[in-house]
N, C-alpha and C positions, 0 to 999 in steps of 0.2 A: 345555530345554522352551520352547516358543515364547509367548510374552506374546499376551493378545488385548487388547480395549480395549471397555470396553461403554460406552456413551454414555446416559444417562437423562434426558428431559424430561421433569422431574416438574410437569405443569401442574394449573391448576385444574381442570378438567372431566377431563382424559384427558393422560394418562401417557404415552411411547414409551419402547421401552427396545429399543436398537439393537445389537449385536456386530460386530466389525472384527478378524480376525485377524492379526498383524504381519506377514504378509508379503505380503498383496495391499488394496487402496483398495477394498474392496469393502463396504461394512456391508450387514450382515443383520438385519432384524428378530426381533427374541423375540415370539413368539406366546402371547398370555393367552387361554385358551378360544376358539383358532383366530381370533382378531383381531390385527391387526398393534400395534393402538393396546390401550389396555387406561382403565376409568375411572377416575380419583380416586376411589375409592371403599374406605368400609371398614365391614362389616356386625359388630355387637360383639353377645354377647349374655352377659349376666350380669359385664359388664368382660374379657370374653376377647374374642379374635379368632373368630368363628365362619367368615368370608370375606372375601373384597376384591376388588376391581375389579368389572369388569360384571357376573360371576354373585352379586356381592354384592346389585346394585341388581335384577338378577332376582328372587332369592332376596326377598329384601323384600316386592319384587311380588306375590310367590305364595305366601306367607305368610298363616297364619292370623290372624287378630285374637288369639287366646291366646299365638301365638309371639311376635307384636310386643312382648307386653307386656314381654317381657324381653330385644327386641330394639331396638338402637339404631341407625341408620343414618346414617355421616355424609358427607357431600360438602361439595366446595368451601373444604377448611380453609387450603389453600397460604397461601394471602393475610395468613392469622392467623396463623401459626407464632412469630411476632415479638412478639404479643400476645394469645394466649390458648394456655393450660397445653394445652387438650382440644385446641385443634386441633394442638400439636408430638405429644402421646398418638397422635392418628388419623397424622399423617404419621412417626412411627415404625411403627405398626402394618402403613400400608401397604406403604414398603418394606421390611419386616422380612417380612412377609407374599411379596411378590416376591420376593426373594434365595431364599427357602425355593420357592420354588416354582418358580424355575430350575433352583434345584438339584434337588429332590427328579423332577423331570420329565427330569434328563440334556439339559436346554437348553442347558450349558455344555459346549462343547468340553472332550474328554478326562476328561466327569464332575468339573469343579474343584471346590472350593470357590468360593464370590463373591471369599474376599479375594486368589485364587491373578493375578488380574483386574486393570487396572487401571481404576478406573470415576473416571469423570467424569460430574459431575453440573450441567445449566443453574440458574442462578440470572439473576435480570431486569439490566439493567445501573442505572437507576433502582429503588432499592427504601429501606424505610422504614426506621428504624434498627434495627440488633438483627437484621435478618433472616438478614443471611451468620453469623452468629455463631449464630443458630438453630439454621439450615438443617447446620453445622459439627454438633452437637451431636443431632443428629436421623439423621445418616448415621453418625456413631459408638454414638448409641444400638440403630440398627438393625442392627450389625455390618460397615459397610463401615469396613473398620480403613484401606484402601488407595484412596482420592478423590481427587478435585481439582475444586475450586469451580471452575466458566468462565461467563464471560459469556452471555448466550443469542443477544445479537445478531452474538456472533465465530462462533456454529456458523451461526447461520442466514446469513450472507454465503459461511461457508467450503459449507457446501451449493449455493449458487448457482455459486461458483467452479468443483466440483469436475462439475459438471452442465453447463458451459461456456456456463451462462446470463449470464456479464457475464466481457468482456473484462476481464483481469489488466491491461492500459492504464489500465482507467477505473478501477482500484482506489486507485489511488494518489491521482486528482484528487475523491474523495469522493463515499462510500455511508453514504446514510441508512436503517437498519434501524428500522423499524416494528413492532413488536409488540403488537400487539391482542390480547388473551388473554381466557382466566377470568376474571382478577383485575384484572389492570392493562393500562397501557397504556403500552410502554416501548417509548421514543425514541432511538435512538444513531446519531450524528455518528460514521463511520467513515474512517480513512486505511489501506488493508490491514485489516491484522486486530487492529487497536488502536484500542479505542474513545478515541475524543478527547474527546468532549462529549455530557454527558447528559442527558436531557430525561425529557417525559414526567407522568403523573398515574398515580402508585401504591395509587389506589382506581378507577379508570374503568377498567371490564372488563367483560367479556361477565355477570359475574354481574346487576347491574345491569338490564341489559333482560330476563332471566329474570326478575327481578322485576317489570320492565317489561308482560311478556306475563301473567307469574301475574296483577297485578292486572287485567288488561284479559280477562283469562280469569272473574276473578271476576265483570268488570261486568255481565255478560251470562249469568252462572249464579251467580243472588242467593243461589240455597239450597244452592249449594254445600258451604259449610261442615256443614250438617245432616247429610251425609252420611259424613263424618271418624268416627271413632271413636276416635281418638286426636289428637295432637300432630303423632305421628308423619305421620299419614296427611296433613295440612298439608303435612307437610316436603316429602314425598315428591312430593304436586303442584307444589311452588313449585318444587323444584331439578331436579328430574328427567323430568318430564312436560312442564312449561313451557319447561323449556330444548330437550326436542325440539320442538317447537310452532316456540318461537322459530328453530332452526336451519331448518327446516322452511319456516316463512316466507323468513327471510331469501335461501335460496337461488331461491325462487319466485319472489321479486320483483327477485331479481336477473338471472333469465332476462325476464322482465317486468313492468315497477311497473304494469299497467294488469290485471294479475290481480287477481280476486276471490277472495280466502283463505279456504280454511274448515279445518276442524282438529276431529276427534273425539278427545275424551280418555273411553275406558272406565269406567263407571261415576258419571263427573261432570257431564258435556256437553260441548256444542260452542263454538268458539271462530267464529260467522259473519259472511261479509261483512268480514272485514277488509280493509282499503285500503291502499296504499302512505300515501296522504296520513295519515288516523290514526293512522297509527305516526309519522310524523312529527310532530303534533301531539302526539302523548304522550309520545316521547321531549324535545320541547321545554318540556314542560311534567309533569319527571316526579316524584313525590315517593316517596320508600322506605316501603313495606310497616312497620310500628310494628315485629313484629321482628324485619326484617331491618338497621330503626333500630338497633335494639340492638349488634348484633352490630358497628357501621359506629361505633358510638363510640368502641371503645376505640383509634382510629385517628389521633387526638387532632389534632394543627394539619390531618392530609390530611381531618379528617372535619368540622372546621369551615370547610374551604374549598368543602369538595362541599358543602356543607349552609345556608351563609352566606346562602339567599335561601330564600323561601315555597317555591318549585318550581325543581327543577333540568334545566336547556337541555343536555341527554347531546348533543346533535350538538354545543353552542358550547362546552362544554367539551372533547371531542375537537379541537376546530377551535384552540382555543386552546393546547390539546397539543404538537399542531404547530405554531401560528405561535410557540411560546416556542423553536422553534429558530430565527427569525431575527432574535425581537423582540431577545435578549438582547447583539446585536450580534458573537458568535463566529464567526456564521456569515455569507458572504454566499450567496444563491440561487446562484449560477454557477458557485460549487465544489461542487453535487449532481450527479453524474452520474447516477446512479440512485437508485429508489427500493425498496427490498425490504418487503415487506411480509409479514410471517404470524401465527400466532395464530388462534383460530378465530374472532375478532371479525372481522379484518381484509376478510372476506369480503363483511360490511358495504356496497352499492353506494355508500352516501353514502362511506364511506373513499378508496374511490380517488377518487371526484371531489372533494372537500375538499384531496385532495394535492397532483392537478393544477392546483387554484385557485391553491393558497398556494406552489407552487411552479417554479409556470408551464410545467412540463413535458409533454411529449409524451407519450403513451400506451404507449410502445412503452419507456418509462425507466424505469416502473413493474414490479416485478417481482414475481410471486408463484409457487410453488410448484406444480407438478404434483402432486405428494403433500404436501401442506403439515402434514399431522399427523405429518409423517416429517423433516420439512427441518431443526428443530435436534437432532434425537436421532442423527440420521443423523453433522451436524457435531460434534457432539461427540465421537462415536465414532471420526472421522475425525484430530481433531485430534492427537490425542498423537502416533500413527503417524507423518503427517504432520513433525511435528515431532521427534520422534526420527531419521526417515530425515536431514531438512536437518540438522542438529547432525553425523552421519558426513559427511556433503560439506563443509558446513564446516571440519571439523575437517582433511579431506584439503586442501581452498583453503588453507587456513591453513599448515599444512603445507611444501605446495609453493610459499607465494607467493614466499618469497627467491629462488629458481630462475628463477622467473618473473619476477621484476622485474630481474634480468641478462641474459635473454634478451629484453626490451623495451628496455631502454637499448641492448645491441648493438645490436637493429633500429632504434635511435632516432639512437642514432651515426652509424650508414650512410647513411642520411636525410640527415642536418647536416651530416656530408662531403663530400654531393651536394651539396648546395646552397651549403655554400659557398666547394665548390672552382669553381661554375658563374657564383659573382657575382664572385668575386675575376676568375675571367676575364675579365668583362664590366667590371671597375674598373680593372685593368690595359691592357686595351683602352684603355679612354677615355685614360687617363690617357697614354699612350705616344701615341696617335692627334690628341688634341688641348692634350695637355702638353709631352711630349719629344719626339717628331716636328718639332711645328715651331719650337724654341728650338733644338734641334740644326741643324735646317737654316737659320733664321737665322745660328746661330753660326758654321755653317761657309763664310757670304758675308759676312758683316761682321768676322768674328774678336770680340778680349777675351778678357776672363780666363776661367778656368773656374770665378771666385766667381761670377762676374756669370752665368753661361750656367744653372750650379746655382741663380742666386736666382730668375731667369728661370722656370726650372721648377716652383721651389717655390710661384710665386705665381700660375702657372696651375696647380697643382693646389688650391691653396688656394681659387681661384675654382671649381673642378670639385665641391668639398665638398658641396653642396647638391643636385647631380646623382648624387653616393656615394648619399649617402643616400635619393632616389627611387629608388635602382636597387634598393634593397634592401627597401623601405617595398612597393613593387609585388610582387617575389618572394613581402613574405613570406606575404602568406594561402597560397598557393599548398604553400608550407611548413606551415604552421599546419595543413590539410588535410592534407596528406600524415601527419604526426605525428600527426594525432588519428583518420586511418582507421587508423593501425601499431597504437596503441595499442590501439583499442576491436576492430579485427580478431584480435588474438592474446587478448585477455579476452576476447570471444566465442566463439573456440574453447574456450580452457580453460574456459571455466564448462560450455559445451554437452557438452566430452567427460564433466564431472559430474552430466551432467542439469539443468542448470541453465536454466532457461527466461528467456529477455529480453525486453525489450520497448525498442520504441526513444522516446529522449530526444533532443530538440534540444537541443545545448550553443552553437549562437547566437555561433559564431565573431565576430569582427566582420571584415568583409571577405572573409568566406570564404562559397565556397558551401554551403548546408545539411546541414551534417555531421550524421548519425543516430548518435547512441550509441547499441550494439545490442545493450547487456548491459544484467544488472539494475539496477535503480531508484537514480539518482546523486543522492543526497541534495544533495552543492555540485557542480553542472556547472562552479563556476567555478575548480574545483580543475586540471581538465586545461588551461585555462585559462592558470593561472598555469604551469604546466610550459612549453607553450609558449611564455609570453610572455617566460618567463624565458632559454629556449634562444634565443629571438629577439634580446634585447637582450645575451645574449654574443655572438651574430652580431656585431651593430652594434657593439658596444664595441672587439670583437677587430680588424675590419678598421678602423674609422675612428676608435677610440679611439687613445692616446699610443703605442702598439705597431707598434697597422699604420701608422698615419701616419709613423711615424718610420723602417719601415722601406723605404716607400715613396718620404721624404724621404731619404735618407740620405747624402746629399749627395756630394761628387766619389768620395769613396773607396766608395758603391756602384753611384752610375749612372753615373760619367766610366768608372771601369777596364773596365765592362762594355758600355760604348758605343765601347771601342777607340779613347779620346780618346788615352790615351799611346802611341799611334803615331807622334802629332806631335811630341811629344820626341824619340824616337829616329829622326824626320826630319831637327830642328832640331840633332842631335848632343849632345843632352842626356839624361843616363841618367834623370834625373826633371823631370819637369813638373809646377811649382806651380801652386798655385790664382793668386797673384798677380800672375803671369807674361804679360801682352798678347802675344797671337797675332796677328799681323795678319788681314784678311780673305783675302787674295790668295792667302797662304801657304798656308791652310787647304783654300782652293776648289782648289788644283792638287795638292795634298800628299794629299786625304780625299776619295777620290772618292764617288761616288754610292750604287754597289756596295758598295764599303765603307761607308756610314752604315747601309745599308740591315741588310748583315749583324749589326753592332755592333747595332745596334735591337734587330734579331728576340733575339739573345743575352744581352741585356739584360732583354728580355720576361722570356724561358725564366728568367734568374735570378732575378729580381725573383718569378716564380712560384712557384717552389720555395721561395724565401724564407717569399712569405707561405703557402704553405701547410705550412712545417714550421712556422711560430710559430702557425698558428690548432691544428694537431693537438695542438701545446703545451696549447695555451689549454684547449680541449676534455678533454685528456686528464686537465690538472689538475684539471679540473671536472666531468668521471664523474662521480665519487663522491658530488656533491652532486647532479649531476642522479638517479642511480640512487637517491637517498632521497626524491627528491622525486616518482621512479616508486612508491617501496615502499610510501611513505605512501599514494600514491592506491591503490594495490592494496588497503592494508589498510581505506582507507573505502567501496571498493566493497564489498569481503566483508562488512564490516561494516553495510552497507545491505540484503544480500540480507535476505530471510525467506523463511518456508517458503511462503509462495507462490510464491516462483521454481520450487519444486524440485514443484511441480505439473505 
């Protein structure tokens, strides 16, 4: 039977609850009374459940003054869950209430059960103590036996990712998610999909300016209250009338602050004349409703920092929200590449311009949501999937890396064979051309011994040393390059034939022209790095360390015999010719013609080559197996750098 994955935003005002069935990236919303979104909300009457969500606040609505009396309506408890008994009561009620009415409606695929499910439910990434541990205790009371607590600012990033609103480039160089909500106000410092640093005020939320607009709704309908008949009927203005009012505004003046706002509430009055600027004086100067005081106490250190002055600055507190990401020094401004924003606060005009203030960015860096009442329910629902698919690719990379990292050393071999069977040519050259060339051809018009002709040689290759090693210092970017297209070329395929998405990395050669790493995310670029650098200095070691040198030097018994000097022995009538033995000049010049120096040379060359390059294939050959781990470890820290963002 196939697993699906339901994703839940259980926010302050309104709730999303999303489905994602395991075999395609597609979430679906669950529909409450043909709404995508559904309210916080839970209508109780006599301590039972009578409804929940929006026909709960309907129902209310339309409610007689006799029904009320035994009915209770509650909103906006999220926030409390941590600190008040009633409000964990309403947030069991409500999702217990939801499950039951997925179920009972065949909203679930194959008519399941919820726990048949795997659900995932957002939590703030900033929050007060006791909350996960609540919220824990609240999804088991309600019957999800089968959850997983996730951050809200990983689903809302992974929704922009999966939406292809921000390049998987810019994920890695840092996304600051935004959450303006109900409740709070959560701030996360993102690398990928791993919250780094957290910020944020876990009392500044959209409830706040409800309160905001109720009291500014009372100044102007004094006798408001006369007209209550209850408690209830308070509540019901303050959290639910006034919060549409407030949304209502908000979005009006976002299309333009130079509107004049008016607002009918049925049976109360009207909200007239309001200004862009008044809201802003009130919000800068605003004090909590006596009780909605109440409820704001038991919030203990976050409620005597909101409350520390006569009147509370809601824009400077927000403003200070954000700059507590780069007051505290973790962060600097130039690793934000983006800003995501959502929450139904965030919609707020002063928000985005406060971001752009305090973070000096472009407009176009800023990101928010086409469906933003959808953006983290949607991630959430996204995410397991997501991450169950990479776990199988991984687990296949893993797998096949030993394979793979034999078949990159072979191509990494062939490479190093090239090059340095192309310098050894180029050292032999020199070396014959401005070494043994002209010490041979002195020697064969001057004569002497053949110590003297061998020391001759030795000490002009020994002055050539410094020109070895240019010849090889210049090749080697050229190598370095080569080795690190082989390499990142054959991990690019392999990752790609597993769906593996790349993005490219400068690994910043030195001397090399700008090589693109073109697989995922390379935690130490300076790993490939050392591979080459290490392949390079066996290079060097091999030909002009004590090996090559030596066999280069190797004095009468391998450059005389191969130069066809014991010719002049068995000119002179001597079966062998020592080194100590003076030849004269005359002898040599009539006895070693020209022809012949010339062939001895080329013969000499050719030996001399095979020479060194049966002792570098040595060298090399010895040394595979240290280069081939030094391939397999870099194989296993890429694999081990991907994430499920790759496999997007």
């Amino acid at each position: 039977m196939n697993k699906h994955y339901i994703g839940i935003d259980f926010g302050t005002s309104n709730s999303y609850f999303c489905i994602t069935p395991d075999d395609v990236l597609q979430p679906n919303p669950i529909c409450f009374d043909n709404d995508t979104s559904i309210e916080t909300a839970v209508l109780w009457e006599n301590n039972e459940v009578k409804d929940f969500g929006s026909s709960a606040v309907k129902g209310w609505n339309y409610a007689s003054p006799a029904d009320k009396r035994n009915w209770r309506l509650s909103l906006q408890f999220k926030p409390d869950i941590s600190s008040s008994a009633r409000a964990k009561d309403d947030a069991v009620a409500f999702l217990r209430s939801a499950a039951r009415y997925m179920k009972e409606r065949n909203l679930l695929p194959n008519a399941r059960e919820i726990n048949n499910f795997n659900v995932i439910i957002g939590i703030p990434a900033k929050i007060l103590a006791g909350h996960k541990d609540a919220m824990r205790e609240i999804m088991t009371q309600a019957g999800f036996d089968n959850f997983k607590l996730v951050e809200e600012p990983v689903a809302a990033l992974l929704h922009h990712i999966i939406r292809h609103d921000i390049n998987t480039e810019d994920i890695g160089n840092g996304i600051l998610v935004i959450d303006f909500g109900g409740g709070t106000c959560d701030v996360a410092f993102m690398l990928r999909l791993d919250v780094k640093h957290k910020f944020g005020d876990p009392l500044l939320g959209g409830r706040l300016f409800d309160d905001l607009f109720y009291q500014w709704f009372l100044s102007q309908n004094a006798n408001v209250e006369s007209k209550f008949e209850g408690a209830s009927d308070s509540y019901y203005l303050h959290w639910v009338k006034c919060r549409e009012m407030k949304e209502t505004f908000s979005n009006t003046m976002r299309k333009n602050k130079n509107e004049i706002f008016s607002f009918h509430i049925p049976n109360y009055g009207h909200l007239d004349n309001a200004t862009w600027e008044e809201f802003i004086h009130r919000a800068e100067n605003y004090t909590p409703d006596k009780s909605f005081l109440k409820e704001l106490k038991s919030y203990g250190k976050a409620y005597e920092k909101l409350t520390s002055e006569k009147t509370i600055n809601l824009i400077q507190h927000f403003r200070e929200a954000i700059e507590s990401v780069i007051k505290n020094n973790k962060i600097k401004i130039e690793n934000i590449e983006h800003v995501i924003l959502t929450g139904g606060s965030s919609v707020w005009s002063f928000v985005r311009e406060i971001v752009l203030e305090t973070f000096f960015l472009e407009n176009k860096q800023i990101l928010e949501s086409a469906n933003p009442r959808a953006a983290i329910g949607e991630g959430l629902a996204l995410l397991p999937l997501i991450k169950e698919r990479f776990n199988v690719i991984k687990n296949k990379l893993k797998r096949e890396q030993y394979e793979k990292s034999l078949e990159i050393t072979k191509s990494v071999m062939a490479d190093v064979q090239d090059f340095y069977s192309c310098i050894s040519d180029e050292i032999i050259e020199k070396i014959f051309n401005e070494a043994v060339a002209p010490a041979v051809n002195s020697f064969s018009k001057k004569g002497g011994t053949t110590e003297q002709l061998n020391s001759l040689i030795r000490v002009k290759v020994e002055d050539l040393q410094p020109e070895f090693e240019k010849i090889i210092e210049i090749q080697k970017p050229e190598l370095k390059a080569e080795i690190s297209d082989r390499i990142t070329n054959i991990l690019n395929n392999w990752f790609e034939s597993h769906n593996i998405k790349k993005h490219n990395i400068d690994i910043n050669l030195p001397s090399v022209r700008n090589t693109k790493i073109q697989f995922g995310n390379i935690n130490v670029p300076s790993e490939l790095e050392f591979i080459i650098a290490s392949i390079g200095g066996l290079i060097t070691a091999s030909l002009l360390g004590g090996g090559g040198i030596a066999l280069l030097m190797a004095g009468p018994g391998g450059w005389l015999i191969g130069l066809g000097i014991g010719t002049a022995g068995i000119f002179f009538g001597m079966k062998k010719l020592t080194s100590k033995i003076p030849i004269p000049g005359m002898l040599m010049d009539n006895i070693v013609t020209r022809k012949a120096i010339d062939i001895s040379l080329k013969r000499a060359k050719a030996k001399t080559r095979r020479k060194m390059l049966n002792y570098l294939n040595k060298q090399f050959v010895q040394n595979k197996e240290i280069l081939n781990n030094q391939i397999s470890n870099f194989i296993v820290d890429q694999i081990k750098s991907l994430d499920a963002i790759n496999s997007i």
